[in-house]
C-alpha positions as CSV (number, residue, x, y, z in Angstrom):
1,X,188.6,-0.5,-36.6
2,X,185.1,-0.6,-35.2
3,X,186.1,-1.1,-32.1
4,X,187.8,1.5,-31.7
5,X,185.5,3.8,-32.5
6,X,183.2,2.8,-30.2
7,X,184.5,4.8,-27.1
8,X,185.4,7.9,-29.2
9,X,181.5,7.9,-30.0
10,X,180.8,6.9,-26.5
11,X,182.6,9.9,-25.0
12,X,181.1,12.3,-27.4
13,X,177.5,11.2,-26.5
14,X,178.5,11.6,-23.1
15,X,180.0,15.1,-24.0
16,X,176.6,16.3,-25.9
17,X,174.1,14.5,-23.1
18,X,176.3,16.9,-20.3
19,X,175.9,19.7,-22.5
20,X,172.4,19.3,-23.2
21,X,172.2,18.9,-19.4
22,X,173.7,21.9,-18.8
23,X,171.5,24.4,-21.2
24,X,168.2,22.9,-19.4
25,X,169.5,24.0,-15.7
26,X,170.3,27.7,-17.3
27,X,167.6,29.9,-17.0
28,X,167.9,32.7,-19.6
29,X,166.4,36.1,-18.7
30,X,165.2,39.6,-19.9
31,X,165.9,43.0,-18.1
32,X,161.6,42.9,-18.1
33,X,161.4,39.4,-16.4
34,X,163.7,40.1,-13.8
35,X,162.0,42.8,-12.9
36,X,158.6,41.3,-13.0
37,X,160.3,38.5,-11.0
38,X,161.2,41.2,-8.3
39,X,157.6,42.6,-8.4
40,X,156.3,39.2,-7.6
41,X,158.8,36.9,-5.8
42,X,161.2,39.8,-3.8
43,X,160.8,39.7,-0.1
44,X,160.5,44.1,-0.9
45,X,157.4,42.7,-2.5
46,X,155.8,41.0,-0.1
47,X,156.6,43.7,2.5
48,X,155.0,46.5,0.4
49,X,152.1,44.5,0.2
50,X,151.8,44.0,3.7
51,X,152.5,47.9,4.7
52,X,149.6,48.5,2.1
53,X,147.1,46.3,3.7
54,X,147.7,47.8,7.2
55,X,147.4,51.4,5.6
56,X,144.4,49.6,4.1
57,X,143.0,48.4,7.4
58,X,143.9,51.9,9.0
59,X,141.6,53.9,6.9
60,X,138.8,51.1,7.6
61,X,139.4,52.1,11.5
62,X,139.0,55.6,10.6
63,X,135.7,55.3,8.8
64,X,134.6,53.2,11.4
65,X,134.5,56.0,13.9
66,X,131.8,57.7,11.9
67,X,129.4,54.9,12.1
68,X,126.9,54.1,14.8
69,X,128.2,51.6,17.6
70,X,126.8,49.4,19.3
71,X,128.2,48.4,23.1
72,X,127.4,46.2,26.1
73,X,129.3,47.4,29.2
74,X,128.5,46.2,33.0
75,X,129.5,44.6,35.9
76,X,128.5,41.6,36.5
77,X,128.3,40.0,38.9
78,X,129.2,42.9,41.6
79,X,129.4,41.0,44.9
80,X,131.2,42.5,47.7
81,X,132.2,41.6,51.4
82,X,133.2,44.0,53.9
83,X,133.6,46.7,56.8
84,X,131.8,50.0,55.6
85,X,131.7,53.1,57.6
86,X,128.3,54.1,58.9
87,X,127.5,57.6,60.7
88,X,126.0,57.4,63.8
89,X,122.8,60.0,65.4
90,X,125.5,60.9,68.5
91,X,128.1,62.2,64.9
92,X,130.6,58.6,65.5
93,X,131.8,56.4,63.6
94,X,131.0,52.4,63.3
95,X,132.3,50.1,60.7
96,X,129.4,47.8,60.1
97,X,129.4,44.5,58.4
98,X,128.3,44.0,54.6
99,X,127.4,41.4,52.3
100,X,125.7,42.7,48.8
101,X,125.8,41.8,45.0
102,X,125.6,45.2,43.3
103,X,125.3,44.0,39.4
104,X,124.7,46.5,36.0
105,X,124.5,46.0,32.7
106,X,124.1,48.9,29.8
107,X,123.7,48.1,26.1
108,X,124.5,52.0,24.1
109,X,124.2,53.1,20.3
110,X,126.2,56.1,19.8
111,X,126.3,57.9,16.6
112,X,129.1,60.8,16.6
113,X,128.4,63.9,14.5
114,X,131.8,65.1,12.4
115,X,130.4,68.6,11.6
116,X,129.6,69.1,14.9
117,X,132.2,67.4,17.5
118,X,128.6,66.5,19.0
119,X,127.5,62.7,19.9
120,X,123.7,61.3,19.8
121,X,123.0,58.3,22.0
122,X,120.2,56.4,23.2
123,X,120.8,53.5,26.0
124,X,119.0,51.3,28.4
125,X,120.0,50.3,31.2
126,X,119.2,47.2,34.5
127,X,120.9,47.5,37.6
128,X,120.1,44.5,40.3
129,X,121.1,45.3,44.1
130,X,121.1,41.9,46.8
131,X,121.5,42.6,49.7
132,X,122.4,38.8,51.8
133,X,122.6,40.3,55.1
134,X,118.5,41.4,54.8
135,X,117.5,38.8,52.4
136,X,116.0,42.0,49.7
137,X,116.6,42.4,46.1
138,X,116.0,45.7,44.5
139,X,116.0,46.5,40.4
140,X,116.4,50.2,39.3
141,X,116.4,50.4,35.5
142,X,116.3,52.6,32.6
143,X,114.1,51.1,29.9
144,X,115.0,53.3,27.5
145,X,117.0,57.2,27.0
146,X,117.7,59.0,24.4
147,X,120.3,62.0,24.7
148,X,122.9,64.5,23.0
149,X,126.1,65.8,23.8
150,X,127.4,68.5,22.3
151,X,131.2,70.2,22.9
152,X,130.9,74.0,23.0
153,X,133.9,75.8,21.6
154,X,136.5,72.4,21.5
155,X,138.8,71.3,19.3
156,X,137.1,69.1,16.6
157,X,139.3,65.9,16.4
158,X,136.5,64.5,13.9
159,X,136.8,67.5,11.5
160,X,140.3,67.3,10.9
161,X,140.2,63.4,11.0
162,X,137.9,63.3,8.3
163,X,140.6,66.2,6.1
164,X,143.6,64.4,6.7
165,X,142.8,60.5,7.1
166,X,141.5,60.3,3.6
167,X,145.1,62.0,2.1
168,X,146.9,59.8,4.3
169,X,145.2,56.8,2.8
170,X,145.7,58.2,-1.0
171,X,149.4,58.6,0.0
172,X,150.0,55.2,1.4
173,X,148.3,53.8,-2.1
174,X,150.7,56.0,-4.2
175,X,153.3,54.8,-1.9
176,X,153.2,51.5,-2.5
177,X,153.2,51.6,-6.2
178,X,156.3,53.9,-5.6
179,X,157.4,50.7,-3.6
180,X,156.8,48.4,-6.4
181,X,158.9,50.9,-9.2
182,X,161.6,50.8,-6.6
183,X,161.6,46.9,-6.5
184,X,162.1,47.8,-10.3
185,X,165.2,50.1,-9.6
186,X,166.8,47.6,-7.5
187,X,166.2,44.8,-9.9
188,X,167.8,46.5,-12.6
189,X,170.9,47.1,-10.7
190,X,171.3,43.8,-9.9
191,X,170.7,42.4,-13.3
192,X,172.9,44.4,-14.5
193,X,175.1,43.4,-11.9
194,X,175.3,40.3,-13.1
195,X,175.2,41.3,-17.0
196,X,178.9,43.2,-16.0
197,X,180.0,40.0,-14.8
198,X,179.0,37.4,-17.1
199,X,180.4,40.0,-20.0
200,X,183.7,40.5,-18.0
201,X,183.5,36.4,-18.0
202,X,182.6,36.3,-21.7
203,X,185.7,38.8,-21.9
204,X,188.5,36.7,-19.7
205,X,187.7,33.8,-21.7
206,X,187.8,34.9,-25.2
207,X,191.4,36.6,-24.1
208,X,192.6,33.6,-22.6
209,X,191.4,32.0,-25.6
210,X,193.1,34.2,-27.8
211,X,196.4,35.0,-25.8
212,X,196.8,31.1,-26.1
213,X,196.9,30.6,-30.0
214,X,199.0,33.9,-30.2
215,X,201.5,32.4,-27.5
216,X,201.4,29.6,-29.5
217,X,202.4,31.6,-33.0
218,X,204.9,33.5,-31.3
219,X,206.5,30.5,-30.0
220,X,206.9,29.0,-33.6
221,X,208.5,32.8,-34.5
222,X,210.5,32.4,-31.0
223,X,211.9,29.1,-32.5
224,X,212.7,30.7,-35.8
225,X,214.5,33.7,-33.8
226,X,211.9,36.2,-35.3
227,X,211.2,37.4,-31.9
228,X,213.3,38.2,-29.2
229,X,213.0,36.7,-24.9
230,X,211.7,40.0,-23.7
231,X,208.5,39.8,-26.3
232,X,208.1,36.1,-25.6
233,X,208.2,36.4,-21.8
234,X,205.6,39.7,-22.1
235,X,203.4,37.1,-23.8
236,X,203.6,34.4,-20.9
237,X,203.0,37.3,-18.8
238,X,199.6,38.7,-20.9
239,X,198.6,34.9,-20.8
240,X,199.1,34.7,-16.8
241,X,197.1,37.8,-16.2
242,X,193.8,36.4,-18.6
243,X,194.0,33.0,-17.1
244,X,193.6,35.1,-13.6
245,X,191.2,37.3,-15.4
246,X,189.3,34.7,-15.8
247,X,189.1,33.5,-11.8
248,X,188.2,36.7,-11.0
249,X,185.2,37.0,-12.8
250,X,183.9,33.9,-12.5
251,X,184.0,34.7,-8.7
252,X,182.1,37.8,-9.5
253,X,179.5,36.3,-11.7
254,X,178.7,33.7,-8.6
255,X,178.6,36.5,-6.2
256,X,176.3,38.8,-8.7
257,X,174.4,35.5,-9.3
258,X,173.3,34.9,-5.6
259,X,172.7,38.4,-4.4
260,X,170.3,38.7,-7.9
261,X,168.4,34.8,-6.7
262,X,168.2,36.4,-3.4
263,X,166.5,39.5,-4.5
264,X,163.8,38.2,-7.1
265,X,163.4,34.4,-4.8
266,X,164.9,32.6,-8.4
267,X,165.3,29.1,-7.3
268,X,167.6,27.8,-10.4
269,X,171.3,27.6,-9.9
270,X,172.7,28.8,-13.5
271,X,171.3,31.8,-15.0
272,X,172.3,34.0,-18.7
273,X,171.3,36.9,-19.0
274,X,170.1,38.8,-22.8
275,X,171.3,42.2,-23.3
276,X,168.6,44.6,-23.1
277,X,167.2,46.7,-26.1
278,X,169.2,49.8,-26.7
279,X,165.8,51.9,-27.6
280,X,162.6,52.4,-26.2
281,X,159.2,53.4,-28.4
282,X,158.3,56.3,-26.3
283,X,158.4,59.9,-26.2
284,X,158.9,62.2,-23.1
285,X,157.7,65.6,-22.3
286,X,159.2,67.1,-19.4
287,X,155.6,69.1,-19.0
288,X,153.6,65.6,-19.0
289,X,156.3,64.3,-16.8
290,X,156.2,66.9,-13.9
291,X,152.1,66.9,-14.8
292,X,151.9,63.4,-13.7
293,X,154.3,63.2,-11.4
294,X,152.1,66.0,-9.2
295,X,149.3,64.1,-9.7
296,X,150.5,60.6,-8.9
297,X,153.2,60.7,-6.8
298,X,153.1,60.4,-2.8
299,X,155.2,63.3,-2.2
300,X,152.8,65.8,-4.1
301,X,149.7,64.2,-1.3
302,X,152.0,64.5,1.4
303,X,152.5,68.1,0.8
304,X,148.7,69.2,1.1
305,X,148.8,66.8,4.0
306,X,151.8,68.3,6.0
307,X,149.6,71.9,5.7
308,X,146.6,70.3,6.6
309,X,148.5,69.1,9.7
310,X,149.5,72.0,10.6
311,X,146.5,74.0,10.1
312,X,145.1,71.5,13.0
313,X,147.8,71.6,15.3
314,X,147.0,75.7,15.1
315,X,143.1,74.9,15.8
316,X,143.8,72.6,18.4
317,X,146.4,75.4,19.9
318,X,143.4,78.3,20.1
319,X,140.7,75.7,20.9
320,X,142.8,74.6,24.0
321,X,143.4,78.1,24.8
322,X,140.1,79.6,25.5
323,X,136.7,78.6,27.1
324,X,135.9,75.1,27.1
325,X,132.3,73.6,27.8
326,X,130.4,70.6,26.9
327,X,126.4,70.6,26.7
328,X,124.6,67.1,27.6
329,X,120.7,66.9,27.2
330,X,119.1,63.7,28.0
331,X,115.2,62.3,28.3
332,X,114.2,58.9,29.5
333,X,112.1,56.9,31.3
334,X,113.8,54.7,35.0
335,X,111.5,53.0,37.5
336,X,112.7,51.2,40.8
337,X,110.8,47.8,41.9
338,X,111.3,44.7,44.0
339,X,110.8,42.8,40.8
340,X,112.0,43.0,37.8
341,X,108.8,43.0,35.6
342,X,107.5,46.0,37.2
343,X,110.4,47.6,35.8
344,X,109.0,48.1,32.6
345,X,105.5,48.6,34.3
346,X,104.4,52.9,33.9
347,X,108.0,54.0,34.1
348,X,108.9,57.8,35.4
349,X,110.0,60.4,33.5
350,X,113.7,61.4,33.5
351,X,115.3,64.1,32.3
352,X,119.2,65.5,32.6
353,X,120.6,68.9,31.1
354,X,124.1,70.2,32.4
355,X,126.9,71.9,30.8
356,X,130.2,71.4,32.1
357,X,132.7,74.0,31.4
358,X,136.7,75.0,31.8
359,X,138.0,78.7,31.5
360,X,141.5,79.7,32.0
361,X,142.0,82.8,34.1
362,X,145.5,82.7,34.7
363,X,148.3,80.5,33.0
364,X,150.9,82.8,33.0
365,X,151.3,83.2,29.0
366,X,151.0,79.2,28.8
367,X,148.3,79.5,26.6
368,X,150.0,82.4,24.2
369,X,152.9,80.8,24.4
370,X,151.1,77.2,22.8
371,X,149.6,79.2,20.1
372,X,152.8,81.0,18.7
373,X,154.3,78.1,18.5
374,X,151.8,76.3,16.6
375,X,151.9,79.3,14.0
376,X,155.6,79.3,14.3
377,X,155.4,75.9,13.2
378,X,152.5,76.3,10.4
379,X,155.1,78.9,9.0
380,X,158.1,77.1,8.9
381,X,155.8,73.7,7.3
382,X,154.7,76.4,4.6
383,X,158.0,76.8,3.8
384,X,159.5,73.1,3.9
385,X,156.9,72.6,1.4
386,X,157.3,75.1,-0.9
387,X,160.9,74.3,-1.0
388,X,160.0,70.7,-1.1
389,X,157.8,71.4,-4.2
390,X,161.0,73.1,-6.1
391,X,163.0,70.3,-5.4
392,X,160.8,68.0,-6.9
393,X,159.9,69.9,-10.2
394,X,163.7,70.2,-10.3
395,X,164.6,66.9,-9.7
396,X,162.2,65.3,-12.5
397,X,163.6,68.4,-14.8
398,X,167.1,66.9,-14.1
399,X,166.1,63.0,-14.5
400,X,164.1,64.0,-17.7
401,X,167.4,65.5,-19.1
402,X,169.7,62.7,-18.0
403,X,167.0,60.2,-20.1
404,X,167.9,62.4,-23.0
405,X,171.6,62.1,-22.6
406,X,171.6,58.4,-22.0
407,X,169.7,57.9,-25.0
408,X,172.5,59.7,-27.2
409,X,175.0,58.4,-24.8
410,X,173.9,54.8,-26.1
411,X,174.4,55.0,-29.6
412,X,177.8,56.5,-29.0
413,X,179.1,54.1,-26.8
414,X,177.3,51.5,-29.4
415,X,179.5,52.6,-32.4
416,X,182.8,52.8,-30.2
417,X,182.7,49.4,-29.1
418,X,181.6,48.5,-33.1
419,X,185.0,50.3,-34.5
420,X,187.3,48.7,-30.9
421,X,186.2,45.4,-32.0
422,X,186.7,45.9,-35.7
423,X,190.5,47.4,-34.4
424,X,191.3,44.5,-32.4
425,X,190.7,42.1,-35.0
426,X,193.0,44.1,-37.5
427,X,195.4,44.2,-34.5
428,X,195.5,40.3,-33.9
429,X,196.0,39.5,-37.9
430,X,198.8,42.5,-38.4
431,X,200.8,40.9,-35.2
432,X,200.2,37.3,-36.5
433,X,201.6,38.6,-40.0
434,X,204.6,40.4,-38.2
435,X,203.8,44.2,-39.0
436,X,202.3,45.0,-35.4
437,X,204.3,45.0,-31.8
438,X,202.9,43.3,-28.7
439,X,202.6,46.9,-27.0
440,X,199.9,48.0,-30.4
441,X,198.4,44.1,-29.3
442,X,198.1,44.6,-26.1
443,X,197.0,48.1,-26.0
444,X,194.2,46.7,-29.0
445,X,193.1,44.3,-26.5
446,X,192.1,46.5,-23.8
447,X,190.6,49.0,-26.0
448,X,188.2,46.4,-26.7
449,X,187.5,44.9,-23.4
450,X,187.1,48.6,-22.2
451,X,184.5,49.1,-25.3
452,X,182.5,46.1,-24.6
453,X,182.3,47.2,-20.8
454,X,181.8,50.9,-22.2
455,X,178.6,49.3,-24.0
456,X,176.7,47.6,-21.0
457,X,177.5,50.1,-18.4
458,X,175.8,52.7,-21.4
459,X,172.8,50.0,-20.9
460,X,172.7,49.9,-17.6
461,X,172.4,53.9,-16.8
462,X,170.3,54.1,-19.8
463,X,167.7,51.2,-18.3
464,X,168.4,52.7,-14.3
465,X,167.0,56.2,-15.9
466,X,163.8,54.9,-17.9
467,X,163.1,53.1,-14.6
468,X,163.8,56.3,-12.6
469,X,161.6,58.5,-14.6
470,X,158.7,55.4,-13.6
471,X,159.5,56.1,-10.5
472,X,159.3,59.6,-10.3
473,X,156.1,60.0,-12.2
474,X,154.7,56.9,-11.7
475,X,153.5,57.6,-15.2
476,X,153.8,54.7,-18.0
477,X,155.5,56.3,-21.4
478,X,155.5,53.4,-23.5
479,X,151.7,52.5,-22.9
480,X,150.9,56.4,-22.1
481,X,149.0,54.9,-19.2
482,X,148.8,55.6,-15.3
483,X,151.4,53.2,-13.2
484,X,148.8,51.1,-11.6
485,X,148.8,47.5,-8.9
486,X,146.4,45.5,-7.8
């Protein structure tokens, strides 16, 4: 007797060791750390990170620009060997041979002036001339200068730089929390994804499940002739259509499984899913939302900055129209010697003062024609962004209202799947008793199945708008906190 217990025992170790197995390869996930998942794993992730460090590295280039720099520029060495041109007393021409090494070097520290356009700069400068032919070598050298240059009546590309750089850098930051309650978005859709198919599995199975043990009853009543052919072949048929039910969705469920790994970088094979909570401990104010959602989000930047842009296009327009001229002052000391000590030895005064200038006399409207289009252009922006701004008051009015409804939706949808399941059960015992038809079955089943769909697809537009309104006002309800990333 002993012995033949032994590989009934056997095979049901084996049985709990493959099911134990089994439940440690499953990974069993929340809503929340699939989405935290996303935030940290996704390849969306690591992209928004990246775009935010070259915004990042963008607005360093732009504040470098109102620093002082430094620069070393020459030519060195300068050699050259060749047929120049030389005038003769009699007015002809000879091409004489030359030989020279005509070497500079200039170290410069500029320092640019936003207010102003203007640009201080002091420099000094060596320049070293050999000439082989003669055997000589001559320095010429600017020991140190000191000068300012100043545009007169130009377009200020530093002024407007310093207005709009600093919006575009707040934009891009908001952007890429935007990015990140996006990665949220998508994350949810795919978990629910796969929540719809594992429940459409759970579904198929407990049909197939079920349509077995009532084929089986209705074959004993078949047997007794309680039932006629027609019911007992509709039967076969229901159980036919659940055992492909449940092919179907386990395809599904591995399709929704790989696309959500793929997403969030999951490396396990198996995953289960919980059902989300069906309530969240917040309150919203459509006020606070559209309060927040102009103080945080990208869009409500990139308005001010779209005006401001186009309030410089229009400078730049008039600037570029009219008289142009730029003012350069500059006092130094140069010397000349045959050596380069003496240099540096009771240097001469220098001085340079010029302005340069450009006026337009006749362009043939060119110039008009620039400016009316720049305030054509300011115009229509003014507009885009007014009608910009009333789309997006109305669309957080509408996503605020659509919260609401999936709220209510949710407890509805909640109780009809409660009183379907509660039917279906009556439904199965009435036909097993003989006081319901197969039609009254079958149409209890899919009242059910629908019910339980009904339920998570309630859960799943209920999450997608809670992770919506995040994304629209980049506003935290639950913690009644700013959306914030490191």
């Amino acid at each position: 007797m002993k012995r033949k217990q032994l590989p009934l025992i056997f095979i049901l170790l084996i049985c709990c060791l493959q099911s134990w197995a089994q439940a440690i390869d499953t990974t069993v996930l929340t809503l929340q750390q699939v989405v935290e998942l996303a935030k940290a794993k996704s390849i969306a992730s690591k992209q928004a990170a990246t775009l935010k460090e070259t915004r990042y590295w963008q607005w360093r280039t732009h504040k470098s620009n109102y620093q002082p720099q430094l620069s070393l520029n020459g030519n060195l060495p300068g050699y050259s060997k060749t047929f120049r041109e030389v005038l003769q007393p009699n007015g002809t021409i000879e091409f004489q041979p030359v030989r020279y090494n005509n070497s500079s070097l200039n170290l410069a520290l500029t320092q640019s002036i936003a207010r102003t356009g203007g640009t201080i700069f002091a420099t000094t400068q060596m320049q070293r001339f050999d000439d082989f032919d003669r055997k000589t070598v001559l320095y010429n050298g600017v020991p140190y200068a000191i000068g300012y240059s100043q545009p007169i009546w130009k377009w200020n590309p530093l002024k407007w730089d310093n207005k709009i750089e600093p919006l575009k850098y707040m934009e891009s930051r908001q952007v890429y929390i935007e990015s990140m309650e996006q990665i949220a978005i998508n994350a949810t859709s795919y978990f629910f994804d796969l929540l719809v198919a594992q429940v459409n599995l759970q579904i198929a199975e407990t049909n197939y499940t079920n349509n077995q043990n009532i084929l089986r009853i209705a074959q004993e009543k078949f047997d007794m002739g309680k039932i006629s052919r027609n019911e007992m072949l509709q039967l076969q048929l229901e159980q036919l259509k659940a055992q492909k039910a449940v092919g179907v969705a386990k395809r599904d469920m591995e399709i929704a499984t790989l696309s959500l790994r793929s997403y969030t970088g999951l490396s396990t094979t198996k995953i289960r899913l919980s059902l989300p909570a069906s309530s969240i401990r917040m309150k919203v104010d459509t006020s606070k939302v559209v309060a927040e959602a102009l103080e945080n989000r990208s869009d409500a930047i990139a308005f001010m900055r779209k005006l401001a842009e186009a309030k410089r296009d229009l400078a730049k327009a008039k600037a570029d129209n009219g008289l142009n001229a730029t003012l350069t002052a500059r006092v130094g000391f140069s010397k000349s010697a045959r050596d380069l000590g003496k240099v540096y030895q009771s240097p001469i005064n220098q001085q340079q003062f010029q302005l340069e200038f450009d006026i337009p006399i006749l362009d043939w409207g060119r110039s008009k024609s620039r400016t009316k289009t720049a305030e054509a252009n300011k115009q229509f922006i003014e507009y885009a962004v007014e009608q910009d701004k009333q789309n997006f008051s109305q669309e957080i009015y509408t996503q605020v209202t659509l919260f609401e409804m999936m709220k209510n939706q949710l407890v509805l949808t909640a109780r009809a799947d409660s009183i379907a399941s509660e039917k279906y059960q009556i439904a199965k015992e009435r036909y097993v008793l003989g006081n319901l038809s197969i039609t009254d079955l079958s149409i209890a089943f899919q009242e059910n199945d629908q019910a339980k769909r009904d339920y998570v697809y309630a859960l799943r537009d209920f999450w997608g708008s809670y992770y919506q309104l995040r994304y629209l006002s980049l506003y935290d309800f639950e913690k009644n906190t700013k959306i914030t990333y490191r």
